[in-house]
ModelCIF file with pLDDT and N, C-alpha, C, O atoms, coordinates in Angstrom:
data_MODEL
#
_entry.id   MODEL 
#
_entity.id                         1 
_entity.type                       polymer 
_entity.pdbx_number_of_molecules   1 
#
_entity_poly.entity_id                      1 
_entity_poly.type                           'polypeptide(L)' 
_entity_poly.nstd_linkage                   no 
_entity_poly.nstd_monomer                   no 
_entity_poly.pdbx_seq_one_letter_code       
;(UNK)(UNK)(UNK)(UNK)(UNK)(UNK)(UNK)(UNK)(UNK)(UNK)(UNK)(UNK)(UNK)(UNK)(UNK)(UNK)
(UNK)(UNK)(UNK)(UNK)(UNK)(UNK)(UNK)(UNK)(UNK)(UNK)(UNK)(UNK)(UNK)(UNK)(UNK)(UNK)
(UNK)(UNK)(UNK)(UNK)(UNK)(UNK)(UNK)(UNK)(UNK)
;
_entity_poly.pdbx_seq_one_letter_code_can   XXXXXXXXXXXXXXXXXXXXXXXXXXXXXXXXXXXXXXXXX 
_entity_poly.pdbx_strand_id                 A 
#
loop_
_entity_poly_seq.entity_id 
_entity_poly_seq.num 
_entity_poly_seq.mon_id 
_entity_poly_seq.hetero 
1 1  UNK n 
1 2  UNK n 
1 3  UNK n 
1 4  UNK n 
1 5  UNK n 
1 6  UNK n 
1 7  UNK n 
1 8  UNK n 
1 9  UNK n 
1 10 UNK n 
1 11 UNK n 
1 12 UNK n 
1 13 UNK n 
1 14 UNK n 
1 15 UNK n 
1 16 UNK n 
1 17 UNK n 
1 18 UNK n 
1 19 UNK n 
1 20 UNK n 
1 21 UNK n 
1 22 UNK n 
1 23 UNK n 
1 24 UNK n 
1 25 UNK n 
1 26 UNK n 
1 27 UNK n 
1 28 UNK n 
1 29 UNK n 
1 30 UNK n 
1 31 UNK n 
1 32 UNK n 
1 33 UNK n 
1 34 UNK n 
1 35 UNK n 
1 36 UNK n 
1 37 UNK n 
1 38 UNK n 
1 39 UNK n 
1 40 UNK n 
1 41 UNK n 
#
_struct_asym.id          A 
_struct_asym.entity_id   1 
#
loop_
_ma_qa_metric.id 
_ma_qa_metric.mode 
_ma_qa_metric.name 
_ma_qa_metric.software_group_id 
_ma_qa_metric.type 
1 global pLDDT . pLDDT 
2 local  pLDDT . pLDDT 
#
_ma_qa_metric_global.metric_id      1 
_ma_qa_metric_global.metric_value   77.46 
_ma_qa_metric_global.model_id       1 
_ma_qa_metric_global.ordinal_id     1 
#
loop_
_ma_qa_metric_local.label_asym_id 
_ma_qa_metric_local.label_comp_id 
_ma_qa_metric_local.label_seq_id 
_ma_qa_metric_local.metric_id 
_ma_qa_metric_local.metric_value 
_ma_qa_metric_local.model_id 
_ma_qa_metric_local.ordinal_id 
A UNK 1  2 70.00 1 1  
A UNK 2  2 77.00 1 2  
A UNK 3  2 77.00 1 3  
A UNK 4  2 78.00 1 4  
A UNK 5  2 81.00 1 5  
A UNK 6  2 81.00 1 6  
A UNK 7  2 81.00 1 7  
A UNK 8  2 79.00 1 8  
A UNK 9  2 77.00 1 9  
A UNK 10 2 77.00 1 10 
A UNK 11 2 80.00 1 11 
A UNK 12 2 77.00 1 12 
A UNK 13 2 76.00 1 13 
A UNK 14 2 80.00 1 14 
A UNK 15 2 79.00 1 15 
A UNK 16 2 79.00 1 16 
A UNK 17 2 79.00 1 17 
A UNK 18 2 82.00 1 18 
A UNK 19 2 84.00 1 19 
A UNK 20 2 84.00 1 20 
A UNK 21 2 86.00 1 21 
A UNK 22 2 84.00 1 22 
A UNK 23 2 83.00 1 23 
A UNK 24 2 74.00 1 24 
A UNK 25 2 71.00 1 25 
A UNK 26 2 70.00 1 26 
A UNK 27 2 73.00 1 27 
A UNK 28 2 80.00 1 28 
A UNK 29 2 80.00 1 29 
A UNK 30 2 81.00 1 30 
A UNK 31 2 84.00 1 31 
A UNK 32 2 84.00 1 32 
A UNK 33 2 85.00 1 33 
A UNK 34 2 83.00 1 34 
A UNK 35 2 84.00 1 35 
A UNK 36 2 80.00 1 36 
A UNK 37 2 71.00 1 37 
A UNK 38 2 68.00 1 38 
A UNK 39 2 60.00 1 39 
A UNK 40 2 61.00 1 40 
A UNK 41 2 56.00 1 41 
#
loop_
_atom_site.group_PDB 
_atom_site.id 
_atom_site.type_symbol 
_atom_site.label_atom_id 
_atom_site.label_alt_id 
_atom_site.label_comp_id 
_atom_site.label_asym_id 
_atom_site.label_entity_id 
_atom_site.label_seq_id 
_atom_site.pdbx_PDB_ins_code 
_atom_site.Cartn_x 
_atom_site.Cartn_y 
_atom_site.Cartn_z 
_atom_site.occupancy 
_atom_site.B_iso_or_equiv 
_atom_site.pdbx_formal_charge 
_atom_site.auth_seq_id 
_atom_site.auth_comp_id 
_atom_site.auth_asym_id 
_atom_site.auth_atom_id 
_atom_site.pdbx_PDB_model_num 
ATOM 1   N N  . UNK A 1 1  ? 17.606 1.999   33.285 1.00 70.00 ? 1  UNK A N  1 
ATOM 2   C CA . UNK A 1 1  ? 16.325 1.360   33.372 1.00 70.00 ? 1  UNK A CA 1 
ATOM 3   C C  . UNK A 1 1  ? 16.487 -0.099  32.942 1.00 70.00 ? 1  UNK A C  1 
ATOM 4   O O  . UNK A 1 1  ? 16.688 -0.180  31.730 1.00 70.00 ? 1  UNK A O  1 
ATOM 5   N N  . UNK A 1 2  ? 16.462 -1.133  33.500 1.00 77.00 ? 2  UNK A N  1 
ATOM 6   C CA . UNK A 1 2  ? 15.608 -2.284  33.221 1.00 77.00 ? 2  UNK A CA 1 
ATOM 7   C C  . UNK A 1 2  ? 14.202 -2.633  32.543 1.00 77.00 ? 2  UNK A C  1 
ATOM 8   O O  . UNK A 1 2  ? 13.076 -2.255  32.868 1.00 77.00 ? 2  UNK A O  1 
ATOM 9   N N  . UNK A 1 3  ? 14.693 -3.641  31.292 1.00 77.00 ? 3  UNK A N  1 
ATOM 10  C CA . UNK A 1 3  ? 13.595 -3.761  30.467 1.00 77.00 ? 3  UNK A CA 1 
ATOM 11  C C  . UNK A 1 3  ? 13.065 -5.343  30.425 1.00 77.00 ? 3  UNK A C  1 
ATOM 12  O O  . UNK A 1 3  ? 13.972 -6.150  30.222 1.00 77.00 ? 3  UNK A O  1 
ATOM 13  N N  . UNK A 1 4  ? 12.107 -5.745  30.542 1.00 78.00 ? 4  UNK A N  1 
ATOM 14  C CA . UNK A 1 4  ? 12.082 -7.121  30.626 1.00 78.00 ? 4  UNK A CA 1 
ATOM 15  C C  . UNK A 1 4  ? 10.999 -7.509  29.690 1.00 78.00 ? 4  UNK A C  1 
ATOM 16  O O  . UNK A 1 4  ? 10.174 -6.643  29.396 1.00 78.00 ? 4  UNK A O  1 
ATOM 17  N N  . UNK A 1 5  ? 10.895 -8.683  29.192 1.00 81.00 ? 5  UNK A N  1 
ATOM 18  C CA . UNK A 1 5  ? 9.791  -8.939  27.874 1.00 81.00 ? 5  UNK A CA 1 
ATOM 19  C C  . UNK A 1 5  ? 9.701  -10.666 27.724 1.00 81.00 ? 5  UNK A C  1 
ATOM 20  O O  . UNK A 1 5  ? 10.565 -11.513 27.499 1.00 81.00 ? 5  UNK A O  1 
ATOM 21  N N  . UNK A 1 6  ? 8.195  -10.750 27.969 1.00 81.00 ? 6  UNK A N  1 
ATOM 22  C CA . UNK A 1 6  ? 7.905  -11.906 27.907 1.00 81.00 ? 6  UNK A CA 1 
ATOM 23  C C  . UNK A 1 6  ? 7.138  -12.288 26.915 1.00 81.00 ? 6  UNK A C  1 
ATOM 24  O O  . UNK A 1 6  ? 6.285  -11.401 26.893 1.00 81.00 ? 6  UNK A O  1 
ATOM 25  N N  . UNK A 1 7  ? 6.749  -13.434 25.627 1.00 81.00 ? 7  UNK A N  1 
ATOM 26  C CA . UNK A 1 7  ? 5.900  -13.508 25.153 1.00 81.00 ? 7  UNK A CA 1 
ATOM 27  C C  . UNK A 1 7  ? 5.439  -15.226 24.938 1.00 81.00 ? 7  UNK A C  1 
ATOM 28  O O  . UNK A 1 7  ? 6.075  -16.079 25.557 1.00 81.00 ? 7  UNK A O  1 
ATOM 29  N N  . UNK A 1 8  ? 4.594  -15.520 24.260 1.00 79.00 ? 8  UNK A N  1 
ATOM 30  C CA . UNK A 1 8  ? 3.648  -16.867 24.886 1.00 79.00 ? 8  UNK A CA 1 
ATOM 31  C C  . UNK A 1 8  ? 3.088  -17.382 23.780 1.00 79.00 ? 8  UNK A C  1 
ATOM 32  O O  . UNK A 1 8  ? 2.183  -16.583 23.535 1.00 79.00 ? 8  UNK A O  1 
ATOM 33  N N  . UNK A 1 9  ? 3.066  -18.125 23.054 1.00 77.00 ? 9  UNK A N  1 
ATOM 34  C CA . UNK A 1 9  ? 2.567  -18.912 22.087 1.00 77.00 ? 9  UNK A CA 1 
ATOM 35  C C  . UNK A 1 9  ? 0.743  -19.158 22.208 1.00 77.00 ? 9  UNK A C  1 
ATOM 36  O O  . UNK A 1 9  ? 0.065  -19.521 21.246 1.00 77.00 ? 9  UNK A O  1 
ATOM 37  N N  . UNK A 1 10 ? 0.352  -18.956 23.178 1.00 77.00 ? 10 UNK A N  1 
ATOM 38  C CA . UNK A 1 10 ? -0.905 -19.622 23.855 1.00 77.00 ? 10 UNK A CA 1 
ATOM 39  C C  . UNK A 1 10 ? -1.115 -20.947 23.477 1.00 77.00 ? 10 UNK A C  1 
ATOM 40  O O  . UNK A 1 10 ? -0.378 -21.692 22.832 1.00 77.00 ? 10 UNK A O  1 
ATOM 41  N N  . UNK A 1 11 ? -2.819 -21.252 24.225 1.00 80.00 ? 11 UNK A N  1 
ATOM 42  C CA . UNK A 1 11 ? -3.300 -22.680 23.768 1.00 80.00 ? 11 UNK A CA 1 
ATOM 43  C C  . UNK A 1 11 ? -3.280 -22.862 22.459 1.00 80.00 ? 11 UNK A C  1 
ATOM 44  O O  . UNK A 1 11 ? -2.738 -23.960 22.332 1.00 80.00 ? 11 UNK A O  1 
ATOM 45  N N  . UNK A 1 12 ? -3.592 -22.375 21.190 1.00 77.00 ? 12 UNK A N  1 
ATOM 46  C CA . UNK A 1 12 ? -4.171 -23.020 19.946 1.00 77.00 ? 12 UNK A CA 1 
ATOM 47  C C  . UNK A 1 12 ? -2.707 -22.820 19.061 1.00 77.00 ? 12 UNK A C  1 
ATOM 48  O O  . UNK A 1 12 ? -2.439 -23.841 18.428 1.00 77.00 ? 12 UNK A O  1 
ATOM 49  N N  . UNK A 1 13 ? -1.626 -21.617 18.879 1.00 76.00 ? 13 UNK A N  1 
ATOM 50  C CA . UNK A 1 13 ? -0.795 -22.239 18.157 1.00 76.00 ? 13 UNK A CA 1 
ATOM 51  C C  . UNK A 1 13 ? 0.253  -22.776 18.263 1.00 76.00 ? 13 UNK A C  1 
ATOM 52  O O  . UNK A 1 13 ? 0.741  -22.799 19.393 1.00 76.00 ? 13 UNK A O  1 
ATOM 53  N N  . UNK A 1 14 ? 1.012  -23.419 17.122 1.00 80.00 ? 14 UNK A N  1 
ATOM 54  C CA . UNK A 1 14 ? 1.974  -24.375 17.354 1.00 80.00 ? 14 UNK A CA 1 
ATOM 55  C C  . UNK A 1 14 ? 3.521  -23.305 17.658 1.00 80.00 ? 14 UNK A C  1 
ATOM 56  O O  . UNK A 1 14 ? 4.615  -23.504 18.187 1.00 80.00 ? 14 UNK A O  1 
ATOM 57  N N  . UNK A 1 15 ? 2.960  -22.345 17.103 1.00 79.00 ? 15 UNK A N  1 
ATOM 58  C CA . UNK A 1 15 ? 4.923  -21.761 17.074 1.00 79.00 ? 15 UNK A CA 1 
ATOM 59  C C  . UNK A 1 15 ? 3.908  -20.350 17.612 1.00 79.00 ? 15 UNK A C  1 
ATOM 60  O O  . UNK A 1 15 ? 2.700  -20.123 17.562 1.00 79.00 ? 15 UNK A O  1 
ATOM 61  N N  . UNK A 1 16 ? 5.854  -19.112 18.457 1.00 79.00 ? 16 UNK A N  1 
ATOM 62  C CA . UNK A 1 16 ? 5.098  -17.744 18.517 1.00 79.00 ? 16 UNK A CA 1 
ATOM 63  C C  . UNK A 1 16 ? 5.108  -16.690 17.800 1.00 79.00 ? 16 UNK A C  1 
ATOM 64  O O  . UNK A 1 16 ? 6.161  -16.244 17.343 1.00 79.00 ? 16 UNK A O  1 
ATOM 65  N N  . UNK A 1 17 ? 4.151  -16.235 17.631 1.00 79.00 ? 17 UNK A N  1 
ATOM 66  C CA . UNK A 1 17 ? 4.054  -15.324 16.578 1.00 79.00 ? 17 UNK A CA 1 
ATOM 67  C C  . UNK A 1 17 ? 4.244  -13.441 17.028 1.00 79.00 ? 17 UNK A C  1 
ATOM 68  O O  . UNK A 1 17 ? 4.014  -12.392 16.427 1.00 79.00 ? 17 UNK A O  1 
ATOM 69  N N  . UNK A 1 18 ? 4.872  -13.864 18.633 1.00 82.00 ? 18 UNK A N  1 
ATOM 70  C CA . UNK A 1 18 ? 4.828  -12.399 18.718 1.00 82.00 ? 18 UNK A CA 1 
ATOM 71  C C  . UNK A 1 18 ? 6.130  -11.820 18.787 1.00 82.00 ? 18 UNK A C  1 
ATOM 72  O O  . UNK A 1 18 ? 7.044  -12.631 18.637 1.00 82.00 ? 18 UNK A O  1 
ATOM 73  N N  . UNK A 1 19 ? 6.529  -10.366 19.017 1.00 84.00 ? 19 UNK A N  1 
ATOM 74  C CA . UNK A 1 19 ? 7.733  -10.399 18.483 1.00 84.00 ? 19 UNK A CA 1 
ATOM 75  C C  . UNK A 1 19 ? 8.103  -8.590  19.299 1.00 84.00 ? 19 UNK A C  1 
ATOM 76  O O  . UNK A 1 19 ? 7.520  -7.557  18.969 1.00 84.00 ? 19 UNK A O  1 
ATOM 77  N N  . UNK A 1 20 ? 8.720  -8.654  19.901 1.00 84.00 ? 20 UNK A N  1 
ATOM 78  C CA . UNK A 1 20 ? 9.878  -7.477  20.807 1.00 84.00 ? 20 UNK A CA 1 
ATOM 79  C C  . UNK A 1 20 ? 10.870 -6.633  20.835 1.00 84.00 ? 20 UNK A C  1 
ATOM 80  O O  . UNK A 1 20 ? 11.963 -7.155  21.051 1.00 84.00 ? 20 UNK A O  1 
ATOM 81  N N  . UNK A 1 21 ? 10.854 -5.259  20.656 1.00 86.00 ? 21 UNK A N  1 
ATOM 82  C CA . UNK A 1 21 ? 12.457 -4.942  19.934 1.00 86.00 ? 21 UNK A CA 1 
ATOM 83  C C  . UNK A 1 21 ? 12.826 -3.791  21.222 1.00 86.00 ? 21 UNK A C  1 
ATOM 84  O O  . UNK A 1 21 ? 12.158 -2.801  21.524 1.00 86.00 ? 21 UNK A O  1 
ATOM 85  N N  . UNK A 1 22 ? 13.744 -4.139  21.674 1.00 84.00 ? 22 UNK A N  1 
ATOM 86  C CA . UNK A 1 22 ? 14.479 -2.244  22.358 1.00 84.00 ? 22 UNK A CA 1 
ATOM 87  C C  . UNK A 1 22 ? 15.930 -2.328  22.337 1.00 84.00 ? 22 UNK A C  1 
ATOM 88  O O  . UNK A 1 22 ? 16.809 -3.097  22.725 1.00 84.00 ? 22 UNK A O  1 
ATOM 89  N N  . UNK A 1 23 ? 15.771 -0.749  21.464 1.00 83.00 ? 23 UNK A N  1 
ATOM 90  C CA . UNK A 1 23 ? 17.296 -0.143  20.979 1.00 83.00 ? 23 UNK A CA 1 
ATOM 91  C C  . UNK A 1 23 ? 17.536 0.981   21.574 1.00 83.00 ? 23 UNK A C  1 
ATOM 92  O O  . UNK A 1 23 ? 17.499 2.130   21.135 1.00 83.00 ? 23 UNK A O  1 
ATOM 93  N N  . UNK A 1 24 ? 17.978 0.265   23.400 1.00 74.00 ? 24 UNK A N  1 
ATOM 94  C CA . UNK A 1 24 ? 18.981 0.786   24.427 1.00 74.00 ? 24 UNK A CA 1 
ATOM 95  C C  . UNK A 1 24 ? 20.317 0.906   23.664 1.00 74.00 ? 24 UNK A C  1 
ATOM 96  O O  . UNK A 1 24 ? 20.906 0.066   22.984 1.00 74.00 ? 24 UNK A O  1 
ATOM 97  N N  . UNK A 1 25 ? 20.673 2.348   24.002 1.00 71.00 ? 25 UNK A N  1 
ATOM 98  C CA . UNK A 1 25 ? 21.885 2.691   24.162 1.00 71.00 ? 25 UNK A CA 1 
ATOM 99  C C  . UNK A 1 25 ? 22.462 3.270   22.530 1.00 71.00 ? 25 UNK A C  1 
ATOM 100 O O  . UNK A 1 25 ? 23.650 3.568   22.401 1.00 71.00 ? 25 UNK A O  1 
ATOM 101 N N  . UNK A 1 26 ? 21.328 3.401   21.157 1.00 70.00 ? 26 UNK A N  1 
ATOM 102 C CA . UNK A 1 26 ? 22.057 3.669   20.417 1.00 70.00 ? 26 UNK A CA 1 
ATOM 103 C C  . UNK A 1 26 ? 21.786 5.200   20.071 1.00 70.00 ? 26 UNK A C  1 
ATOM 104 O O  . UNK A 1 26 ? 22.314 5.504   19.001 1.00 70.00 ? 26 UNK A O  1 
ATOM 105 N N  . UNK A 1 27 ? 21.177 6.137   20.623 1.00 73.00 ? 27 UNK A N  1 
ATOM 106 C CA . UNK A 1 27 ? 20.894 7.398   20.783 1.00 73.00 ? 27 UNK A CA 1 
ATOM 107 C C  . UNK A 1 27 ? 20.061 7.973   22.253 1.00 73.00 ? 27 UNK A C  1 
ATOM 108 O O  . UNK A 1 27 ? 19.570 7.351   23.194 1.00 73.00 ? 27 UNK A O  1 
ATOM 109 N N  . UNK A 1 28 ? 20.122 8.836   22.077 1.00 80.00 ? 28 UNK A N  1 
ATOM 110 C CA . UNK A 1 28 ? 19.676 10.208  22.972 1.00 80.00 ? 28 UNK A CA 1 
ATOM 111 C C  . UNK A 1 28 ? 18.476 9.261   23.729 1.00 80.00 ? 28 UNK A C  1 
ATOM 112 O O  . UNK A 1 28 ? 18.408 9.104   24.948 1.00 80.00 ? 28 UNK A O  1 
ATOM 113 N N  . UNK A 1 29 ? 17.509 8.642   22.688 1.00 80.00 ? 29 UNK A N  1 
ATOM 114 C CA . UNK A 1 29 ? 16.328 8.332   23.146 1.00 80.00 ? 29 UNK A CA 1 
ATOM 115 C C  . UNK A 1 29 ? 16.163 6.311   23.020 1.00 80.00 ? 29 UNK A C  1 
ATOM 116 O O  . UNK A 1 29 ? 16.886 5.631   22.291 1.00 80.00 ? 29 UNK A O  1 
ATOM 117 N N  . UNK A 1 30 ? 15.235 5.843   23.776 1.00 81.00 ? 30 UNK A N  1 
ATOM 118 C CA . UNK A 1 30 ? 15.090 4.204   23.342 1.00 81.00 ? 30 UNK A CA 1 
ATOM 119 C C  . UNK A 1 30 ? 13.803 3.864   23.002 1.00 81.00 ? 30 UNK A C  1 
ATOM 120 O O  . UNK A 1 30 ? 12.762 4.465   23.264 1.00 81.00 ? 30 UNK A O  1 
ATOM 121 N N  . UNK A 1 31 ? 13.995 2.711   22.316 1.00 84.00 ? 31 UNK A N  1 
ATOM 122 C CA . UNK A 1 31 ? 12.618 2.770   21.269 1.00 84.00 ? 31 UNK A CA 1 
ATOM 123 C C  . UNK A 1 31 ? 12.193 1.685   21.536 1.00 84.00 ? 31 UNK A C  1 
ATOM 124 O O  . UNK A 1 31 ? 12.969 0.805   21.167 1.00 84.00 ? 31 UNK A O  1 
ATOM 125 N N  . UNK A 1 32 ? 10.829 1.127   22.273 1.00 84.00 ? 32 UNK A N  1 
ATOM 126 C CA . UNK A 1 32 ? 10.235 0.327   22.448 1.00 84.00 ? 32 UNK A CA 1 
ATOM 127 C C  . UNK A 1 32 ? 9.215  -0.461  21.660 1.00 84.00 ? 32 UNK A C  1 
ATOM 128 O O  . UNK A 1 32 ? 8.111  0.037   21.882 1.00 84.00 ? 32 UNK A O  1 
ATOM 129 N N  . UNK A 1 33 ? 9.122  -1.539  20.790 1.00 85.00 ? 33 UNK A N  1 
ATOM 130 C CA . UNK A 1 33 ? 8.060  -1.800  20.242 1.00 85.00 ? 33 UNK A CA 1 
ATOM 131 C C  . UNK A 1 33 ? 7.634  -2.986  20.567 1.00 85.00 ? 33 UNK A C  1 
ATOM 132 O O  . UNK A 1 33 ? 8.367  -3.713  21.238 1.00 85.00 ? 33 UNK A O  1 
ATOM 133 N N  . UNK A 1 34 ? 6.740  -3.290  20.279 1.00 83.00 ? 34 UNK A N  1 
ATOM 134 C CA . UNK A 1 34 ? 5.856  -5.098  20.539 1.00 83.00 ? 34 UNK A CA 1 
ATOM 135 C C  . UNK A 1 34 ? 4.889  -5.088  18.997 1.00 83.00 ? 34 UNK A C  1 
ATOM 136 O O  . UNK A 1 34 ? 4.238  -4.275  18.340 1.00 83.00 ? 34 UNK A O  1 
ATOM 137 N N  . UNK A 1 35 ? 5.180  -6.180  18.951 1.00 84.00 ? 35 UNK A N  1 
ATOM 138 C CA . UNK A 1 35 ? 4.162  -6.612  17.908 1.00 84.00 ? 35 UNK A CA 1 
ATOM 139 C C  . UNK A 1 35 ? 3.095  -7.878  18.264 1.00 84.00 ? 35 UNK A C  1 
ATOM 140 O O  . UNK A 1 35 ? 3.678  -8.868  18.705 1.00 84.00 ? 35 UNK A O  1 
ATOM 141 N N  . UNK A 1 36 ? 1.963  -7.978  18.171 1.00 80.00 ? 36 UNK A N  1 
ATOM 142 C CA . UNK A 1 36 ? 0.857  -9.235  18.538 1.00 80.00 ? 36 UNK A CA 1 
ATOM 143 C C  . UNK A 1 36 ? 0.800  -9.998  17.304 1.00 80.00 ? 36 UNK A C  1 
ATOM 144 O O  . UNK A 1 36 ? 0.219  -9.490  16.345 1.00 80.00 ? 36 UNK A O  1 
ATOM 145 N N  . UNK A 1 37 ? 1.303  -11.104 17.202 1.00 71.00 ? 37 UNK A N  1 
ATOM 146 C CA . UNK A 1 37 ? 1.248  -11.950 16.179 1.00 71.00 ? 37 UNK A CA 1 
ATOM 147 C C  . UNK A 1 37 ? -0.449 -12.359 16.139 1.00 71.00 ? 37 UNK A C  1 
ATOM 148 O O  . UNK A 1 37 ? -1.022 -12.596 17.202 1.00 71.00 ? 37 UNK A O  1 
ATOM 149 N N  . UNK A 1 38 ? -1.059 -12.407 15.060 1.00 68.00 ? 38 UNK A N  1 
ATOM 150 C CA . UNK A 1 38 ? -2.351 -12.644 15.619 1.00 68.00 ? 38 UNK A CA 1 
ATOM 151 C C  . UNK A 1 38 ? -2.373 -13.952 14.774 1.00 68.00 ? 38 UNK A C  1 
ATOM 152 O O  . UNK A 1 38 ? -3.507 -14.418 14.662 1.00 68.00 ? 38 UNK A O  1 
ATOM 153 N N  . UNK A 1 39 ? -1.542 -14.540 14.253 1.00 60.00 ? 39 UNK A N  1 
ATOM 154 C CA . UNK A 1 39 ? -1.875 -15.799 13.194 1.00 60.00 ? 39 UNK A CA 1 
ATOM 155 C C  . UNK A 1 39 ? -3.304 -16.126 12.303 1.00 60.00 ? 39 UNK A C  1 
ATOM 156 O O  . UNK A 1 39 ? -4.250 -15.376 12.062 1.00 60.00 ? 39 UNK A O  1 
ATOM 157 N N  . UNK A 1 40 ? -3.144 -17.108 12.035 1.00 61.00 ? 40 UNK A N  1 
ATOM 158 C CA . UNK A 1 40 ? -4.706 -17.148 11.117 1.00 61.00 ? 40 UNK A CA 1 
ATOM 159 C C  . UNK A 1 40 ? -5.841 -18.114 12.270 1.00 61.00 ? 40 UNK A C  1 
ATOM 160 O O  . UNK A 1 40 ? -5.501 -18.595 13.351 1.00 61.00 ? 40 UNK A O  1 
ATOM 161 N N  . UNK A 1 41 ? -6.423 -18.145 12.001 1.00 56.00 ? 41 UNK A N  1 
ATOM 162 C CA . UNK A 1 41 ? -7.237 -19.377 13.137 1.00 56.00 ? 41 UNK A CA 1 
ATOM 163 C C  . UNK A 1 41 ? -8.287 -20.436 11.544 1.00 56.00 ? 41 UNK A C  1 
ATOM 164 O O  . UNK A 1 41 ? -9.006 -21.398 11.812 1.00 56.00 ? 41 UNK A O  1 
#
């Protein structure tokens, strides 16, 4: 399977706060997560 992951700073902050993990290939099963940086406003 092909995994692809994009993430985006948007309009208002300066840096990104979001954040992607997959751990292909180190057991039986693969583990997908995302996190939404939501920063402060």
């Amino acid at each position: 399977m092909k995994v692809l992951a994009n993430t985006n700073k948007g309009r208002i902050r300066e840096q990104n706060e979001d954040y992607y993990y997959v751990s292909e290939g180190f057991s039986n099963y693969d583990i997908y997560m995302l996190a939404d940086g939501m920063g402060r406003i």
